[in-house]
Backbone as XML, in Angstrom:
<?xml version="1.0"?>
<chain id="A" units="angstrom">
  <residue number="1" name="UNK">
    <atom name="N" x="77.511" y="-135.397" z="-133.081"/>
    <atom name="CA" x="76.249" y="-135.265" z="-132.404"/>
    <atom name="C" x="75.218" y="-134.759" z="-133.408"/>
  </residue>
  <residue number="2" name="UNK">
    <atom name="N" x="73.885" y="-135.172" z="-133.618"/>
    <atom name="CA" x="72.827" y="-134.920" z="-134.159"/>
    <atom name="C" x="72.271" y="-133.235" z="-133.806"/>
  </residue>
  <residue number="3" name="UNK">
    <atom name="N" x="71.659" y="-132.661" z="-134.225"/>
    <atom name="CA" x="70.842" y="-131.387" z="-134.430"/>
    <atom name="C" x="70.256" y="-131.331" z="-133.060"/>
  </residue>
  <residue number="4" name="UNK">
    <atom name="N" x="70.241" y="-130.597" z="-131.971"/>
    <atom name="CA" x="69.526" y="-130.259" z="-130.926"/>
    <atom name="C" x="68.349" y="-129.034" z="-131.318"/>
  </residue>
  <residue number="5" name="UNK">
    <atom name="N" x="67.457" y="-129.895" z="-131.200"/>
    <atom name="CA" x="66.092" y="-128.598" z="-131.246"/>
    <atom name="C" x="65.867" y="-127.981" z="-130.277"/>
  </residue>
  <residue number="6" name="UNK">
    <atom name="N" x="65.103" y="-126.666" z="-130.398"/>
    <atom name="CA" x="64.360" y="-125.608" z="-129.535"/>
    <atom name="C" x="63.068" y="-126.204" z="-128.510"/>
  </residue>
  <residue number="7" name="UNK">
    <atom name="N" x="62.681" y="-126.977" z="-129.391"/>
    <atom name="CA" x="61.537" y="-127.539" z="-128.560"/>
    <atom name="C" x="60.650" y="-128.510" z="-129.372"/>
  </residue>
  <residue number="8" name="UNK">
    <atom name="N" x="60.028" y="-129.349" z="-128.416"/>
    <atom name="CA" x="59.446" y="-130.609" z="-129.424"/>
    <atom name="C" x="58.638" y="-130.638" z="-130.472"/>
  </residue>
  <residue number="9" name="UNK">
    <atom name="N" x="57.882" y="-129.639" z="-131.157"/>
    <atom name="CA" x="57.390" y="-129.421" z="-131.676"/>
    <atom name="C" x="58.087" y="-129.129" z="-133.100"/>
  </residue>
  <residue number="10" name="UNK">
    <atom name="N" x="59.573" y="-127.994" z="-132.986"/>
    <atom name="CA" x="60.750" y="-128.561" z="-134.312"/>
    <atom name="C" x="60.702" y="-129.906" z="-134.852"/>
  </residue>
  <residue number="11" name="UNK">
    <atom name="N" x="60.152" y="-131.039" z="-134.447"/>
    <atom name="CA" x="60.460" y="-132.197" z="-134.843"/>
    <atom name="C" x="59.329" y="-132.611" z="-135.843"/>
  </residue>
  <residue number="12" name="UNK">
    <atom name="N" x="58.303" y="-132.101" z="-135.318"/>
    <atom name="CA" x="57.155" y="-132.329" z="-136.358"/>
    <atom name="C" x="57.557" y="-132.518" z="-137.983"/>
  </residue>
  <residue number="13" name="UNK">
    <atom name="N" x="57.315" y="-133.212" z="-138.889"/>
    <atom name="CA" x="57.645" y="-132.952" z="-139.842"/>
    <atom name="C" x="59.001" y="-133.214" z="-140.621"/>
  </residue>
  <residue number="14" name="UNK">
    <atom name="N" x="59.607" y="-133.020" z="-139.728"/>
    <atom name="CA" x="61.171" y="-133.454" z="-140.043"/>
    <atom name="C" x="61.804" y="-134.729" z="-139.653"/>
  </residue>
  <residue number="15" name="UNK">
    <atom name="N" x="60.799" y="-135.526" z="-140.380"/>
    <atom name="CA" x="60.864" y="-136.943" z="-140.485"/>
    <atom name="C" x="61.876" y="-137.733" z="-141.487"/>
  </residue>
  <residue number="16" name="UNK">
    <atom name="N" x="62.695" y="-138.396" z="-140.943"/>
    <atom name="CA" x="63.730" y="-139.115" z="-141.946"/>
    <atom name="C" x="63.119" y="-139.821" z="-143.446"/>
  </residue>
  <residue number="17" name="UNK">
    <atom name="N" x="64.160" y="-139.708" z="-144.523"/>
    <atom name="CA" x="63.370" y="-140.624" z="-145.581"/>
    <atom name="C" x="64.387" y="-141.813" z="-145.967"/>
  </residue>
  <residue number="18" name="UNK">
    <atom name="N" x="63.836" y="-143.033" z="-146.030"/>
    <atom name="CA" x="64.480" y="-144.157" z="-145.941"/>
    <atom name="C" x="64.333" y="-144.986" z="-146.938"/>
  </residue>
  <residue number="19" name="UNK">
    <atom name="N" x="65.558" y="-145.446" z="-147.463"/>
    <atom name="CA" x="65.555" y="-145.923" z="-148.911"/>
    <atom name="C" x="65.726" y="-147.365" z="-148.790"/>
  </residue>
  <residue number="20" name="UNK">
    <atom name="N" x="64.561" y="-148.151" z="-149.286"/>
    <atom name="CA" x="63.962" y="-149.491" z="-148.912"/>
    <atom name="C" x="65.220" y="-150.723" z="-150.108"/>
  </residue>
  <residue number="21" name="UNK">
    <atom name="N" x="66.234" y="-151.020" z="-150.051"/>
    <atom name="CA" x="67.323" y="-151.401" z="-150.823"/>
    <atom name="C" x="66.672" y="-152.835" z="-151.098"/>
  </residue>
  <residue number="22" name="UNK">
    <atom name="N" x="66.347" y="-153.587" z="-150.370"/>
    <atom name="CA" x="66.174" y="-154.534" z="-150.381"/>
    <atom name="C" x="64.816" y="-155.006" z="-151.416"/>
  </residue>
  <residue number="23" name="UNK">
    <atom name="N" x="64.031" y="-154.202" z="-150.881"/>
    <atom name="CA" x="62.674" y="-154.605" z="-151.423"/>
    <atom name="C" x="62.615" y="-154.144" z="-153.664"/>
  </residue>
  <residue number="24" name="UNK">
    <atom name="N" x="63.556" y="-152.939" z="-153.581"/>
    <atom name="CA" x="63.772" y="-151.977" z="-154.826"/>
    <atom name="C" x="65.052" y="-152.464" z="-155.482"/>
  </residue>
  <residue number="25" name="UNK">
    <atom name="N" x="65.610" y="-153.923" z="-155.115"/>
    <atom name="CA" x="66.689" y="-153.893" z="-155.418"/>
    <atom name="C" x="66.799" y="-154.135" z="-157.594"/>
  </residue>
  <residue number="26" name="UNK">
    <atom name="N" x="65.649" y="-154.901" z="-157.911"/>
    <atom name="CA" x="65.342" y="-155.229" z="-159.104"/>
    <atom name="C" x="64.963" y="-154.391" z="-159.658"/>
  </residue>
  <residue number="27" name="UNK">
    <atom name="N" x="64.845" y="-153.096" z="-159.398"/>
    <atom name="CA" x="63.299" y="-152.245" z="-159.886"/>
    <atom name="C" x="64.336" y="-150.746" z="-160.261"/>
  </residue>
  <residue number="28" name="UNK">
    <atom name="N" x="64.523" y="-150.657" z="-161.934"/>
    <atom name="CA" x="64.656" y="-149.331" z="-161.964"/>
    <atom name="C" x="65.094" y="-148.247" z="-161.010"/>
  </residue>
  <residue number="29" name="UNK">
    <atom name="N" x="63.486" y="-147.909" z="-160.592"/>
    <atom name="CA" x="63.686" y="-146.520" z="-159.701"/>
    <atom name="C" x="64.308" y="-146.801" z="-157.852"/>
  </residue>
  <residue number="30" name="UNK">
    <atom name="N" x="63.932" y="-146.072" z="-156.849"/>
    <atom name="CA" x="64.246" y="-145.993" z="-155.450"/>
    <atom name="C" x="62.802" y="-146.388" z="-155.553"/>
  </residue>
  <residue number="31" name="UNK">
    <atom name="N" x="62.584" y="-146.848" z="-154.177"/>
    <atom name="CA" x="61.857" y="-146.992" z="-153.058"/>
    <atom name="C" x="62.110" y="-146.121" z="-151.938"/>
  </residue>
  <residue number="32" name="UNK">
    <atom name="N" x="61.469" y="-145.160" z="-151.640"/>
    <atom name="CA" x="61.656" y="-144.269" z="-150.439"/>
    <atom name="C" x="60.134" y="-144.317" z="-149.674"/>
  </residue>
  <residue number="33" name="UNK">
    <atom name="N" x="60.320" y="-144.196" z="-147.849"/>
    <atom name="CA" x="59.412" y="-144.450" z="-147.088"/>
    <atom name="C" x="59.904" y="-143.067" z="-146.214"/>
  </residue>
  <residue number="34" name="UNK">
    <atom name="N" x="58.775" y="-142.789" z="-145.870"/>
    <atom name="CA" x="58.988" y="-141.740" z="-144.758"/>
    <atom name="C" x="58.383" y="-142.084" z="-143.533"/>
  </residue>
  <residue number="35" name="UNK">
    <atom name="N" x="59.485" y="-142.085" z="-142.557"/>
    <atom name="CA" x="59.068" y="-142.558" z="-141.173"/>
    <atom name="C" x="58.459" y="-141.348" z="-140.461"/>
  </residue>
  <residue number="36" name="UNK">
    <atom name="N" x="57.305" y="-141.509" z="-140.623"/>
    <atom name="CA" x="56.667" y="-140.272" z="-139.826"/>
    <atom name="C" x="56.747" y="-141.215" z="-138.248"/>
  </residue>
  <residue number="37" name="UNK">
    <atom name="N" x="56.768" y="-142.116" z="-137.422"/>
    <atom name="CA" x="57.116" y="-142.400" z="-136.346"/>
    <atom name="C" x="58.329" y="-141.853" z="-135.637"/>
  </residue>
  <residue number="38" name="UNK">
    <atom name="N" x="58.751" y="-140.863" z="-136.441"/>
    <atom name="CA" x="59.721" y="-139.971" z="-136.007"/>
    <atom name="C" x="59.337" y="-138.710" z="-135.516"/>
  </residue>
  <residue number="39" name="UNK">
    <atom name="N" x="58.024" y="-138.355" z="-135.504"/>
    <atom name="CA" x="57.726" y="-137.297" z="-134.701"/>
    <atom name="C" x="57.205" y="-137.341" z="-133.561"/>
  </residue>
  <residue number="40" name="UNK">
    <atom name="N" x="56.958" y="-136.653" z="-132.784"/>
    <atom name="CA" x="57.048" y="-136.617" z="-131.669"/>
    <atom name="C" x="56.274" y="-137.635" z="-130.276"/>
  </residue>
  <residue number="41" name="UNK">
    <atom name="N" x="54.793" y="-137.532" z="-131.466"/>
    <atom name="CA" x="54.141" y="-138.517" z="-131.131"/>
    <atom name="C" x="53.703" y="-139.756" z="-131.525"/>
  </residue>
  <residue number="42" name="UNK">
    <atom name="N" x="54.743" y="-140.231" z="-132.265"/>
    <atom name="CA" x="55.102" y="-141.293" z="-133.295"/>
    <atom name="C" x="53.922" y="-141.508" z="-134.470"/>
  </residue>
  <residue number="43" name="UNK">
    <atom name="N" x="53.684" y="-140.178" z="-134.473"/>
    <atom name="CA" x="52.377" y="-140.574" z="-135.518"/>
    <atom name="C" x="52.341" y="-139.568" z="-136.545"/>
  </residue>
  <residue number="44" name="UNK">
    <atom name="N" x="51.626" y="-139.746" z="-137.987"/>
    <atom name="CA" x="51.192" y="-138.550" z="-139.149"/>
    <atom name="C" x="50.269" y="-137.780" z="-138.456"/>
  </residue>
  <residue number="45" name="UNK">
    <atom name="N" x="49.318" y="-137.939" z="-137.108"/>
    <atom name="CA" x="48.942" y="-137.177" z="-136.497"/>
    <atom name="C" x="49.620" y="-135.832" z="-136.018"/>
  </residue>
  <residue number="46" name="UNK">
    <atom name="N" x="50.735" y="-135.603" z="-135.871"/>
    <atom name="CA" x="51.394" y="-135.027" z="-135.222"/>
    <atom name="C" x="51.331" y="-133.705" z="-136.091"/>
  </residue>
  <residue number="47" name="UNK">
    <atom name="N" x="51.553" y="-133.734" z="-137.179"/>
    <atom name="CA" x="51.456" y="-132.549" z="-137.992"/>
    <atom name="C" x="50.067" y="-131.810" z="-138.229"/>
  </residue>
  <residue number="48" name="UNK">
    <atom name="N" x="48.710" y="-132.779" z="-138.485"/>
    <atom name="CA" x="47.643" y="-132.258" z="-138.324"/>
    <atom name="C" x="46.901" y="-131.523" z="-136.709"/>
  </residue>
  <residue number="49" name="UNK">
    <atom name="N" x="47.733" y="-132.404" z="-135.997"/>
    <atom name="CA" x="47.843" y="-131.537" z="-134.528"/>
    <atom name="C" x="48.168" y="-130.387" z="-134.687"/>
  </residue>
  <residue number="50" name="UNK">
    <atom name="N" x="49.472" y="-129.795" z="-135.030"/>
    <atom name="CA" x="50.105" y="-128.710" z="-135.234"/>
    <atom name="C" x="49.147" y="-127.619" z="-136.202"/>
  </residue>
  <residue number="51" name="UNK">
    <atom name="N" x="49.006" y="-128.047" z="-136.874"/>
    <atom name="CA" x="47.903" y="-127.543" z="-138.357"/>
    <atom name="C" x="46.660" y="-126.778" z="-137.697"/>
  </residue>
  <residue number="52" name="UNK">
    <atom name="N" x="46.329" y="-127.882" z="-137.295"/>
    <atom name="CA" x="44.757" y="-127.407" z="-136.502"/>
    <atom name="C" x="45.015" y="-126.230" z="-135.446"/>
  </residue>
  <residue number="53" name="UNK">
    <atom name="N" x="46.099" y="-125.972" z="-134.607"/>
    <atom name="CA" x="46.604" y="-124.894" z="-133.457"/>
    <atom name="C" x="46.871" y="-124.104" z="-133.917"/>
  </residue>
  <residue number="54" name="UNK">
    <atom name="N" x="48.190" y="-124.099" z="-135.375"/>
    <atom name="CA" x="48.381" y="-122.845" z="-136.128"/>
    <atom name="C" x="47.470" y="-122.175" z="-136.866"/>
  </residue>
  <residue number="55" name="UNK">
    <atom name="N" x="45.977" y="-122.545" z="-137.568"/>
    <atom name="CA" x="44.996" y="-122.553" z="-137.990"/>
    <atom name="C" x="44.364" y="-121.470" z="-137.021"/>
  </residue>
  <residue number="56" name="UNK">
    <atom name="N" x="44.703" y="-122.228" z="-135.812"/>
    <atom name="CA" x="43.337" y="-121.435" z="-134.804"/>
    <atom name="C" x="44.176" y="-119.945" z="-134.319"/>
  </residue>
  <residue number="57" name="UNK">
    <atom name="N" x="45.292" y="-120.340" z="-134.735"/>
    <atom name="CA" x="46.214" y="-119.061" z="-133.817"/>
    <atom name="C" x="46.099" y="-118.033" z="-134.887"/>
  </residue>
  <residue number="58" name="UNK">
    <atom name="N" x="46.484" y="-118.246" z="-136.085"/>
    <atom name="CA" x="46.411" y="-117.284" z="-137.206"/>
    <atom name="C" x="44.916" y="-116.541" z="-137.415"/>
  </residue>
  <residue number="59" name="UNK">
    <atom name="N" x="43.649" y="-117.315" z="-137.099"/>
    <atom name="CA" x="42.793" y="-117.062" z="-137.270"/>
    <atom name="C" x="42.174" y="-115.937" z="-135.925"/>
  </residue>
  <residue number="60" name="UNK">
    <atom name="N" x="42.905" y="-116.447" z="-135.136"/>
    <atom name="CA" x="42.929" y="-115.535" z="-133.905"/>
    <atom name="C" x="41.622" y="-116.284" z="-132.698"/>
  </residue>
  <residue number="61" name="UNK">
    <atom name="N" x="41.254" y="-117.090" z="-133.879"/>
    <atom name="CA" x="40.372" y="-118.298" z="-132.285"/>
    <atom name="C" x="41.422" y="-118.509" z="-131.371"/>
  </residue>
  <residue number="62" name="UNK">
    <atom name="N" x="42.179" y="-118.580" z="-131.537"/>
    <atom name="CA" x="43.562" y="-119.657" z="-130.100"/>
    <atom name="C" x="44.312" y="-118.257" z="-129.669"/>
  </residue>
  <residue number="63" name="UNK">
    <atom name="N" x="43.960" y="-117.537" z="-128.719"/>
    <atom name="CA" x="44.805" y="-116.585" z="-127.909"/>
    <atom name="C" x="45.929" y="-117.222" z="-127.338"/>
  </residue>
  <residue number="64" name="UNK">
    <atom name="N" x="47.702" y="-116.531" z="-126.623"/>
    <atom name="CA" x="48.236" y="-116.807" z="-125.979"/>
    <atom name="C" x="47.686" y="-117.057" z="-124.505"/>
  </residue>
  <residue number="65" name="UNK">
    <atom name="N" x="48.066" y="-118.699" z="-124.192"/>
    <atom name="CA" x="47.316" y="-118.642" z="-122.697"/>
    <atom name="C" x="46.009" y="-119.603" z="-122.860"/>
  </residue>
  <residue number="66" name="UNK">
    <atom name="N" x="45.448" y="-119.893" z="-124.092"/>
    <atom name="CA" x="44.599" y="-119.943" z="-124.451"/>
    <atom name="C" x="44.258" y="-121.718" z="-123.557"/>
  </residue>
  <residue number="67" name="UNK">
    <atom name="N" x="42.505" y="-122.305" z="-124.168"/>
    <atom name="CA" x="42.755" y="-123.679" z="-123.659"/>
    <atom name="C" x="42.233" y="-124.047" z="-125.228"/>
  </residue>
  <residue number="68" name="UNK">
    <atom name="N" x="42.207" y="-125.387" z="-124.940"/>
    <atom name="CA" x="41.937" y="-125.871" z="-126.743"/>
    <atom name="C" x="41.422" y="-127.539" z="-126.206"/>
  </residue>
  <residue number="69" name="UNK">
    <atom name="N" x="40.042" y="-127.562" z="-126.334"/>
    <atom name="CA" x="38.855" y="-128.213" z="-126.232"/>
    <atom name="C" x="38.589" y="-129.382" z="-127.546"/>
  </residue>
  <residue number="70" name="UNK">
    <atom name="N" x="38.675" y="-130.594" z="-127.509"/>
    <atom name="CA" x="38.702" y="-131.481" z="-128.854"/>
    <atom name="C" x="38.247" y="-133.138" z="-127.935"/>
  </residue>
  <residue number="71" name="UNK">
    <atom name="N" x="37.100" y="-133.534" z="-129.614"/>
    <atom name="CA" x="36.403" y="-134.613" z="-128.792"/>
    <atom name="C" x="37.499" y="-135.364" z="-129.251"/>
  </residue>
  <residue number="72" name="UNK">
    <atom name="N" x="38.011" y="-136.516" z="-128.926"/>
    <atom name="CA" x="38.721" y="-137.200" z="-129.447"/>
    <atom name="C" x="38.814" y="-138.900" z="-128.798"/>
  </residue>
  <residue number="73" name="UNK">
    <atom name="N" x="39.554" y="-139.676" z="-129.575"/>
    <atom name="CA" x="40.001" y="-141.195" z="-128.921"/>
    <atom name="C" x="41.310" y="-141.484" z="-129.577"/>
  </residue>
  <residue number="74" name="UNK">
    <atom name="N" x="42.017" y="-140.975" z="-129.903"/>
    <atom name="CA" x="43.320" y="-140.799" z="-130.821"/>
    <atom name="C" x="44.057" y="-140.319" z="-131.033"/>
  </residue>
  <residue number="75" name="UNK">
    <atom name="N" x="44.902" y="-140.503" z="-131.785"/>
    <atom name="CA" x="46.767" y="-139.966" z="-132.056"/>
    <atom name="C" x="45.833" y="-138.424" z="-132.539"/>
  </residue>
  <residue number="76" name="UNK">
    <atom name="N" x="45.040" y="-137.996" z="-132.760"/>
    <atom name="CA" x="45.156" y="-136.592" z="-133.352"/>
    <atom name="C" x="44.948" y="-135.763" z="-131.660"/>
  </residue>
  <residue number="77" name="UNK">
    <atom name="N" x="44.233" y="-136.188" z="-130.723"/>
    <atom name="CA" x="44.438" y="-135.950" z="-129.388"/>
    <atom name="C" x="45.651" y="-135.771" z="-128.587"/>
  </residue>
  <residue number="78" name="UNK">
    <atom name="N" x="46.322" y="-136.817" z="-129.093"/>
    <atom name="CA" x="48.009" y="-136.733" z="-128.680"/>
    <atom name="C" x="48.307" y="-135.624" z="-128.878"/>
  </residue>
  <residue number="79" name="UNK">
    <atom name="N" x="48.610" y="-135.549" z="-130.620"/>
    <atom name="CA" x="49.069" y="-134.964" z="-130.961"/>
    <atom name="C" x="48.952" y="-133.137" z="-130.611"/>
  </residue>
  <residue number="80" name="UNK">
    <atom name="N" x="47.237" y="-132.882" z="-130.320"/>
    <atom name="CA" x="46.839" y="-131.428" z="-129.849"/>
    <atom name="C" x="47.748" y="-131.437" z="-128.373"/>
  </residue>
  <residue number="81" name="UNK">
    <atom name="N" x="47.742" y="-132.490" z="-127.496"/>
    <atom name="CA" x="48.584" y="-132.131" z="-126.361"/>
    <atom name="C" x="49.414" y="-131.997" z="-126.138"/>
  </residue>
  <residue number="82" name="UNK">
    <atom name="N" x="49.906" y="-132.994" z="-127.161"/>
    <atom name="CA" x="51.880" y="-132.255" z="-126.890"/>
    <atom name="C" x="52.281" y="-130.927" z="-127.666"/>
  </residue>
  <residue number="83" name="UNK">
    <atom name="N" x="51.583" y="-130.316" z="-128.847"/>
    <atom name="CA" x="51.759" y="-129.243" z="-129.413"/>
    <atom name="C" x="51.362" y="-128.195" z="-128.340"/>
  </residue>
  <residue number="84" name="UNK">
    <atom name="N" x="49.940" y="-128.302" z="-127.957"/>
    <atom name="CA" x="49.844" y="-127.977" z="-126.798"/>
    <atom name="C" x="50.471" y="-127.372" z="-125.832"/>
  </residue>
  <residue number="85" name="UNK">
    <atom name="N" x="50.655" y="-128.190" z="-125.203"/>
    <atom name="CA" x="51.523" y="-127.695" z="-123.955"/>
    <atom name="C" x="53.028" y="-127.537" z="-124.485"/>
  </residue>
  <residue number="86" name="UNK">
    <atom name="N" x="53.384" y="-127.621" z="-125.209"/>
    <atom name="CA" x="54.521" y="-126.965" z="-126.087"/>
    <atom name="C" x="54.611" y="-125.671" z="-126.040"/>
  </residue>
  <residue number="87" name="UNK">
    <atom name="N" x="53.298" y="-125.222" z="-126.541"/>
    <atom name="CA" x="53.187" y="-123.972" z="-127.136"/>
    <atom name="C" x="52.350" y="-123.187" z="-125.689"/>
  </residue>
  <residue number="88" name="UNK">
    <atom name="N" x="52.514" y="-124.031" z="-124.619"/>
    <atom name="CA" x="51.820" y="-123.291" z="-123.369"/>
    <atom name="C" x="50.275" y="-123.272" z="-123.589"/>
  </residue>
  <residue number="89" name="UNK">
    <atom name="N" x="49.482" y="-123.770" z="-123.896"/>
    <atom name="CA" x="48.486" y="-124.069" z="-124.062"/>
    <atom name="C" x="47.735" y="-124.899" z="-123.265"/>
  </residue>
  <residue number="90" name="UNK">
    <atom name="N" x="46.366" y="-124.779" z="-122.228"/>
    <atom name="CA" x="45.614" y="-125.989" z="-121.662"/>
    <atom name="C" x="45.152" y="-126.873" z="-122.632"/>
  </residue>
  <residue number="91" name="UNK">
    <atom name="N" x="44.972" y="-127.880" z="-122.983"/>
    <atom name="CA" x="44.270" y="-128.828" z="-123.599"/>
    <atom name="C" x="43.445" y="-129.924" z="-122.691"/>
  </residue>
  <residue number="92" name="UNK">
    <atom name="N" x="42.030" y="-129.757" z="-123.228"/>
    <atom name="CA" x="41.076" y="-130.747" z="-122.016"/>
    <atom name="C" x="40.750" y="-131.313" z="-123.456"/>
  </residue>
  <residue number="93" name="UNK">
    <atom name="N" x="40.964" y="-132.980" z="-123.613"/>
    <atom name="CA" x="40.469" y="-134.063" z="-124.038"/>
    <atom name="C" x="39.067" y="-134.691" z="-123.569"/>
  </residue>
  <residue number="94" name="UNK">
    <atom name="N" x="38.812" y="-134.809" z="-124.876"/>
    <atom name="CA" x="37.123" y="-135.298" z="-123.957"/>
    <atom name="C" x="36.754" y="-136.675" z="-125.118"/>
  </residue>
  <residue number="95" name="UNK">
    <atom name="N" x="35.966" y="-137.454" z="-124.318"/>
    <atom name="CA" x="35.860" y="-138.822" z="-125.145"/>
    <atom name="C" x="34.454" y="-139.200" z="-124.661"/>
  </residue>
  <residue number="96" name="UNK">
    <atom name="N" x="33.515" y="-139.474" z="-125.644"/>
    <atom name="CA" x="32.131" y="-140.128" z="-125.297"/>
    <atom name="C" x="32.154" y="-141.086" z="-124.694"/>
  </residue>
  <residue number="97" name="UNK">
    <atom name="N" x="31.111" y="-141.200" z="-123.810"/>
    <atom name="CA" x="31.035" y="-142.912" z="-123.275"/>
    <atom name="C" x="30.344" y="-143.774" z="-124.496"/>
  </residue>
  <residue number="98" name="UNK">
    <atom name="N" x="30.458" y="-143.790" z="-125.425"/>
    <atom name="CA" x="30.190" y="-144.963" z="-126.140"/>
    <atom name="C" x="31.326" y="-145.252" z="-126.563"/>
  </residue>
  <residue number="99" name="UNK">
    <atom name="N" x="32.266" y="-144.762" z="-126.748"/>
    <atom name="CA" x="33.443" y="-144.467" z="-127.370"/>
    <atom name="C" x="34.123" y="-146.325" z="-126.821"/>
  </residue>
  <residue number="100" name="UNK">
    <atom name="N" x="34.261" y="-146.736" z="-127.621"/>
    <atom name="CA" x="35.471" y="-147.791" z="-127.092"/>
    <atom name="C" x="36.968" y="-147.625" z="-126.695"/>
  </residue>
  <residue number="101" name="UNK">
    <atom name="N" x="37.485" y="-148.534" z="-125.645"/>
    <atom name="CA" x="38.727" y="-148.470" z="-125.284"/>
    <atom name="C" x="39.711" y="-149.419" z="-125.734"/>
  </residue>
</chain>
């Protein structure tokens, strides 16, 4: 059985690295890719999500309990909500009406 985490947010970051055989097969060195679609919210967003909350928490903007307010249309939105409410946090998403869908 694989590693059971504490909570979804352990996953951030701890993205597999995958050695491309096929494409590197002629070539000297490795080819390595890192599947960041391995985190939580299948995106490199996911860590700058995290970044931006620990940022605000250390800094002491983000109280326990706190809500966390971001304009957004994107994986970095995701990403604040599932860290988010991870970490017990409200998160209200907000998106302009010009904004495309």
């Amino acid at each position: 059985m694989g590693k059971i985490y504490d909570n979804v947010t352990d996953l951030i970051g701890n993205t597999p690295l995958v050695k491309l055989n096929k494409i590197g097969a002629d070539l000297p060195g490795n080819i390595v890719v890192k599947l960041e679609s391995a985190n939580p919210g299948n995106s490199v967003k996911d860590r700058i999500g995290a970044a931006i909350i620990d940022a605000a928490v250390a800094s002491g903007e983000l109280k326990p309990g706190g809500t966390i307010v971001e304009a957004t249309s994107g994986n970095t939105g995701i990403a604040l909500a599932t860290v988010g409410a991870d970490r017990g946090y409200k998160v209200i998403l907000t998106m302009p009406e010009s904004m495309s869908l």
